[in-house]
C-alpha positions as protocol buffer text, in pm:
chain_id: "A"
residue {
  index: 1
  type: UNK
  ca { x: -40 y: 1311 z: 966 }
}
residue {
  index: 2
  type: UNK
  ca { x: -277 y: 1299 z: 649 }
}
residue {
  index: 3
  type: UNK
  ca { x: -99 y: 1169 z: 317 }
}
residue {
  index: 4
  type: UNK
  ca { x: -118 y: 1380 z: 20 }
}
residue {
  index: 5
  type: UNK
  ca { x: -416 y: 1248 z: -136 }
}
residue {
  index: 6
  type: UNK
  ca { x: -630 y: 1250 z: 182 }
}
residue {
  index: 7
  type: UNK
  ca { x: -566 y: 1609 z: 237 }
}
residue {
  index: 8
  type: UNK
  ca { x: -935 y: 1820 z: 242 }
}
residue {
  index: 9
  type: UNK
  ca { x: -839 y: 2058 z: -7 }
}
residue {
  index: 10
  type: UNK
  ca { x: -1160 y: 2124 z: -246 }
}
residue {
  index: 11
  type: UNK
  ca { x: -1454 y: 2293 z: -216 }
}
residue {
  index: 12
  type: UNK
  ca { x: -1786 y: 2115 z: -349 }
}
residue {
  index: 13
  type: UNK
  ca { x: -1765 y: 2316 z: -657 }
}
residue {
  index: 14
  type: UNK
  ca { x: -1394 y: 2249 z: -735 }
}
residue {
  index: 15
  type: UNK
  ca { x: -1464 y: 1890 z: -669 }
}
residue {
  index: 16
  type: UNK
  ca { x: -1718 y: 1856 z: -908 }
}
residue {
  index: 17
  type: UNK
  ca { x: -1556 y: 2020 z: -1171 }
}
residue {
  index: 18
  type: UNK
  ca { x: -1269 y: 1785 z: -1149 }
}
residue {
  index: 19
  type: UNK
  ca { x: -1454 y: 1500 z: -1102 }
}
residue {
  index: 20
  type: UNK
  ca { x: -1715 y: 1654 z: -1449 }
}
residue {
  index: 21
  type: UNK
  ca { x: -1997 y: 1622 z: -1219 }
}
residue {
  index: 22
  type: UNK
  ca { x: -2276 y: 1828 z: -1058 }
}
residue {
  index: 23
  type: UNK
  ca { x: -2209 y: 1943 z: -705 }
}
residue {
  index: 24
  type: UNK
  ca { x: -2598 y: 1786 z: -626 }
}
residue {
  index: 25
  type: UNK
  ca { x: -2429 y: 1438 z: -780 }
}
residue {
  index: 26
  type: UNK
  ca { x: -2174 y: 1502 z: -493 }
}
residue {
  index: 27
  type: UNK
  ca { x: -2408 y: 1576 z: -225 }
}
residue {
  index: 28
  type: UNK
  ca { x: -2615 y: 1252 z: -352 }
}
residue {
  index: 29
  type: UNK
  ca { x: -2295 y: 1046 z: -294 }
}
residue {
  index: 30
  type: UNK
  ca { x: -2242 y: 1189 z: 39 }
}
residue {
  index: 31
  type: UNK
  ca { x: -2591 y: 1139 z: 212 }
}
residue {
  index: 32
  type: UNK
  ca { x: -2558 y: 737 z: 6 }
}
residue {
  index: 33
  type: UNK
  ca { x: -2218 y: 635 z: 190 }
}
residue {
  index: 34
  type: UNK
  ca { x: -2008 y: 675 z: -172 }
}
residue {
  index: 35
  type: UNK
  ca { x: -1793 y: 926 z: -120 }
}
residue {
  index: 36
  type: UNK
  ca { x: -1802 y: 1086 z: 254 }
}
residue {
  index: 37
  type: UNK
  ca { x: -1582 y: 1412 z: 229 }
}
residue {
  index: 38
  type: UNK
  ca { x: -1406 y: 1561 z: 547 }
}
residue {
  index: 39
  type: UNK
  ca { x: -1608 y: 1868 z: 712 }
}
residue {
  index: 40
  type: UNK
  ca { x: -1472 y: 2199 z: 712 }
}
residue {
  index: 41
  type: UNK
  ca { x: -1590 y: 2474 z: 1041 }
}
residue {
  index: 42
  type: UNK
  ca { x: -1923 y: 2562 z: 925 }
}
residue {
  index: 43
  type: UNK
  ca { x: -1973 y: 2209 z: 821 }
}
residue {
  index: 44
  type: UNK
  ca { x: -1856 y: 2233 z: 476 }
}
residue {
  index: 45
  type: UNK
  ca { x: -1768 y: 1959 z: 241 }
}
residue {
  index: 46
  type: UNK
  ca { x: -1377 y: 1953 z: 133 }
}
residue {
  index: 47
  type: UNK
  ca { x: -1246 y: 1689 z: -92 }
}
residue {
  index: 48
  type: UNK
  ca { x: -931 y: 1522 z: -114 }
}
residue {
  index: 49
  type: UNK
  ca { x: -745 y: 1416 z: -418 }
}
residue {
  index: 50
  type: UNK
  ca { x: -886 y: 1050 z: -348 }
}
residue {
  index: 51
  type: UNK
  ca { x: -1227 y: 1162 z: -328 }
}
residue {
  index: 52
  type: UNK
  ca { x: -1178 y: 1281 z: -650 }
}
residue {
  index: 53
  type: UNK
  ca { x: -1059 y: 985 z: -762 }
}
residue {
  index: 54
  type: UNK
  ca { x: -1310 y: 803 z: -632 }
}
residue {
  index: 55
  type: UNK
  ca { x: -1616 y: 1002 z: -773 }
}
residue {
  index: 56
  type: UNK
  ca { x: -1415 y: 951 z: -1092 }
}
residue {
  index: 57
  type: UNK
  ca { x: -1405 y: 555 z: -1042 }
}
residue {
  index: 58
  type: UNK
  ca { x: -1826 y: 622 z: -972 }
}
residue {
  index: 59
  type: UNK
  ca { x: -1914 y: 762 z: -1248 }
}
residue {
  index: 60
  type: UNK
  ca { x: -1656 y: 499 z: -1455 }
}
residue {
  index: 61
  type: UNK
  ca { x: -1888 y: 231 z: -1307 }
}
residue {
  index: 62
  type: UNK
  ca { x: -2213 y: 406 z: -1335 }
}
residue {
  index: 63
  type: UNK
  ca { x: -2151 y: 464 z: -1724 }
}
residue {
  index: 64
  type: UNK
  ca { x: -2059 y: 71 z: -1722 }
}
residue {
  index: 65
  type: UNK
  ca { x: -2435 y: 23 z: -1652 }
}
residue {
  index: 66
  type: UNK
  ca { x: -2374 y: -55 z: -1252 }
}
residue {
  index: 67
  type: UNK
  ca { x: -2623 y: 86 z: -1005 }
}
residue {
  index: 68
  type: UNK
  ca { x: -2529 y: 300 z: -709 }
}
residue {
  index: 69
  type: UNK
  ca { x: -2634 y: 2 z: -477 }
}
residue {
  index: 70
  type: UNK
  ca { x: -2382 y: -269 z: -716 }
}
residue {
  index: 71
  type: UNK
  ca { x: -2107 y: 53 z: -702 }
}
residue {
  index: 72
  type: UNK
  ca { x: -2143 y: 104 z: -304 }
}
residue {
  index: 73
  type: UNK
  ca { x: -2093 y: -292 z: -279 }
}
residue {
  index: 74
  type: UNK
  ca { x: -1831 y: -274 z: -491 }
}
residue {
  index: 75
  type: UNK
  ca { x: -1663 y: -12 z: -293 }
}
residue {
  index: 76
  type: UNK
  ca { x: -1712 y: -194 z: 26 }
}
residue {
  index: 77
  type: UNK
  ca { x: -1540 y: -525 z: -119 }
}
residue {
  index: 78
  type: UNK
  ca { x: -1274 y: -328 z: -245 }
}
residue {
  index: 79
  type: UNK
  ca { x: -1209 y: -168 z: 101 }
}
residue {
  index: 80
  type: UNK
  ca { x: -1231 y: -505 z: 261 }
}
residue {
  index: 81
  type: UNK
  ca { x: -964 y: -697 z: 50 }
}
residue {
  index: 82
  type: UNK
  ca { x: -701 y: -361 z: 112 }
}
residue {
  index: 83
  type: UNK
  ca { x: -752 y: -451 z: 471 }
}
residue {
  index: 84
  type: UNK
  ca { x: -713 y: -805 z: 424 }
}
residue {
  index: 85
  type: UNK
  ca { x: -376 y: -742 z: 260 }
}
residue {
  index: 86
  type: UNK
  ca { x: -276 y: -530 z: 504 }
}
residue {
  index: 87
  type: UNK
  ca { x: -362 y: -807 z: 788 }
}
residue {
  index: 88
  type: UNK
  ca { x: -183 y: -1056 z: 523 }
}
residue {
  index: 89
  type: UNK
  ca { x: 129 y: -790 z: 538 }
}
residue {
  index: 90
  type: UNK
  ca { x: 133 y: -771 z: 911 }
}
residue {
  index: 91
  type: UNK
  ca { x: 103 y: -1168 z: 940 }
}
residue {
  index: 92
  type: UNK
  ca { x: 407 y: -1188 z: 710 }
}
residue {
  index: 93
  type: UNK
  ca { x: 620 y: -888 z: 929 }
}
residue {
  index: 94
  type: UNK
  ca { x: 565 y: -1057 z: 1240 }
}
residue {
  index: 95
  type: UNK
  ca { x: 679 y: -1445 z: 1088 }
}
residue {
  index: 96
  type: UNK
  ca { x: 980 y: -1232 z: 997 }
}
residue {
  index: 97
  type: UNK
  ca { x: 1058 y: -1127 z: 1307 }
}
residue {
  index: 98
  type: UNK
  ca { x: 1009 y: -1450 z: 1486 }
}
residue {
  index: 99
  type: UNK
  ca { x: 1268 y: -1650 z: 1276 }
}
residue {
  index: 100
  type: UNK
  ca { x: 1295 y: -1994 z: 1222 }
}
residue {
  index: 101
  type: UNK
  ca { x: 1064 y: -2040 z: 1596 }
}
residue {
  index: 102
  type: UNK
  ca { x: 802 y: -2311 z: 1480 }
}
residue {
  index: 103
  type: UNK
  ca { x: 502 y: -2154 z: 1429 }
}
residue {
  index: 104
  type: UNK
  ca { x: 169 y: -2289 z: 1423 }
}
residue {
  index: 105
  type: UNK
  ca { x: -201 y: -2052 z: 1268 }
}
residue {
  index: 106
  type: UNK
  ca { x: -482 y: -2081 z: 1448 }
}
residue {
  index: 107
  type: UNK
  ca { x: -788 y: -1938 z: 1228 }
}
residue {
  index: 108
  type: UNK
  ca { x: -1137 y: -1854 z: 1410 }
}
residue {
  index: 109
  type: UNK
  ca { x: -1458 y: -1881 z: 1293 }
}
residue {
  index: 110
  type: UNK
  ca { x: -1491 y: -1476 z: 1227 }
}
residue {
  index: 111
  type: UNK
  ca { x: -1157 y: -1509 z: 1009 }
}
residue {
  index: 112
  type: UNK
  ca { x: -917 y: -1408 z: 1246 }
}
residue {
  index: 113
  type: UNK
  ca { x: -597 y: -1543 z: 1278 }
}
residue {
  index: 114
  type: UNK
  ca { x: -346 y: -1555 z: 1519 }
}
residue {
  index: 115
  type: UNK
  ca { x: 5 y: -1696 z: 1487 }
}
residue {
  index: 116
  type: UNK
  ca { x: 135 y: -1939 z: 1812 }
}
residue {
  index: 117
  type: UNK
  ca { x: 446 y: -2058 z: 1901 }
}
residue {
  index: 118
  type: UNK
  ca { x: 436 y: -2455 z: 1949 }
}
residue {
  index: 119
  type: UNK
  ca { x: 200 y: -2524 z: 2252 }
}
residue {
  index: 120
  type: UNK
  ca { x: 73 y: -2152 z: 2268 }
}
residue {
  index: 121
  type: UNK
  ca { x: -335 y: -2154 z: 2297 }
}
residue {
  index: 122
  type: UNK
  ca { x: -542 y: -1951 z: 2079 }
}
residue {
  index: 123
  type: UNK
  ca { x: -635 y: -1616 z: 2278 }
}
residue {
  index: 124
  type: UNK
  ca { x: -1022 y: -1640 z: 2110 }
}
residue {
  index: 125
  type: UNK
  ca { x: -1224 y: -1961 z: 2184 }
}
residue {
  index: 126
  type: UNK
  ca { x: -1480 y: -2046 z: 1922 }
}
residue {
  index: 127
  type: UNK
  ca { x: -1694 y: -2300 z: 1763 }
}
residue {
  index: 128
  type: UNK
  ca { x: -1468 y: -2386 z: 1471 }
}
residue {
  index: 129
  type: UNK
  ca { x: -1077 y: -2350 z: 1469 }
}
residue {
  index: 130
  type: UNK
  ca { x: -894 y: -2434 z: 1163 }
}
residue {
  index: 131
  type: UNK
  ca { x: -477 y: -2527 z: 1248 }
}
residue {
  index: 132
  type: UNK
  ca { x: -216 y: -2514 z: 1009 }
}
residue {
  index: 133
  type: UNK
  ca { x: 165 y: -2596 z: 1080 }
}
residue {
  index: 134
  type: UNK
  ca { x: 383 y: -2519 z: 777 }
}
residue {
  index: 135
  type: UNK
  ca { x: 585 y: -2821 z: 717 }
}
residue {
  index: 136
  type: UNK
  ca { x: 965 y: -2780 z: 672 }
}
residue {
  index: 137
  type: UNK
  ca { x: 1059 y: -2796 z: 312 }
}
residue {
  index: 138
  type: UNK
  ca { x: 1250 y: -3129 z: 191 }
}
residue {
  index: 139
  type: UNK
  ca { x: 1580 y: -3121 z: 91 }
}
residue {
  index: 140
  type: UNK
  ca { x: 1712 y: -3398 z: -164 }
}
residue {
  index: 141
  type: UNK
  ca { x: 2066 y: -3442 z: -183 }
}
């Protein structure tokens, strides 16, 4: 199911009037990779709320004195650290659900981690694998 603000609901010509823009601004930020709208039948661009929002964020940027390249980077970065914290999240769920089980990370050279149970191999070999045990806090009495 498609949230709210992912929904397709404008037309190029709505969109752009939201977003105070010219529809050929729009179609520029398509065919560069900054804002890729769903296709309608026919092949039509519709735009969600978000896109909206996010040829609002463009032009915020753009007025800043950023170029389309530094915005589409920017963009990219941004959409990599959401799916870092959303790895981060699903790391944190699953030490939830294993309890107090010792637990040991094993890291990869690509970034990926995996948590083990003590004496559990990592499922990826590679070239440099970073370990890390949490130590149990100390208590003082």
């Amino acid at each position: 199911m498609i949230s709210q603000d992912h929904a397709p609901l404008y037309v190029i010509s709505v969109a752009a009037e939201l977003a105070e823009m010219h529809p050929q601004t729009l179609r520029q930020y398509d065919r560069l990779g900054l804002v890729s709208p769903s296709r309608a039948p026919g092949r039509s661009r519709r735009y969600s709320p978000y896109d909206v929002d996010m040829l609002r964020e463009i032009q915020r940027l753009s007025h800043a004195g950023v170029s389309l390249e530094g915005i589409k980077r920017i963009m990219q970065l941004e959409n990599q650290v959401a799916a870092l914290q959303a790895k981060v999240k699903e790391l944190g769920d699953q030490l939830a659900q294993q309890g107090n089980a010792q637990r040991v990370f094993a890291a990869g050279s690509t970034g990926d981690v995996e948590s083990l149970l003590r004496g559990q191999r990592p499922r990826a070999r590679s070239q440099a694998m970073v370990i890390w045990r949490p130590v149990p806090p100390i208590h003082h009495d």
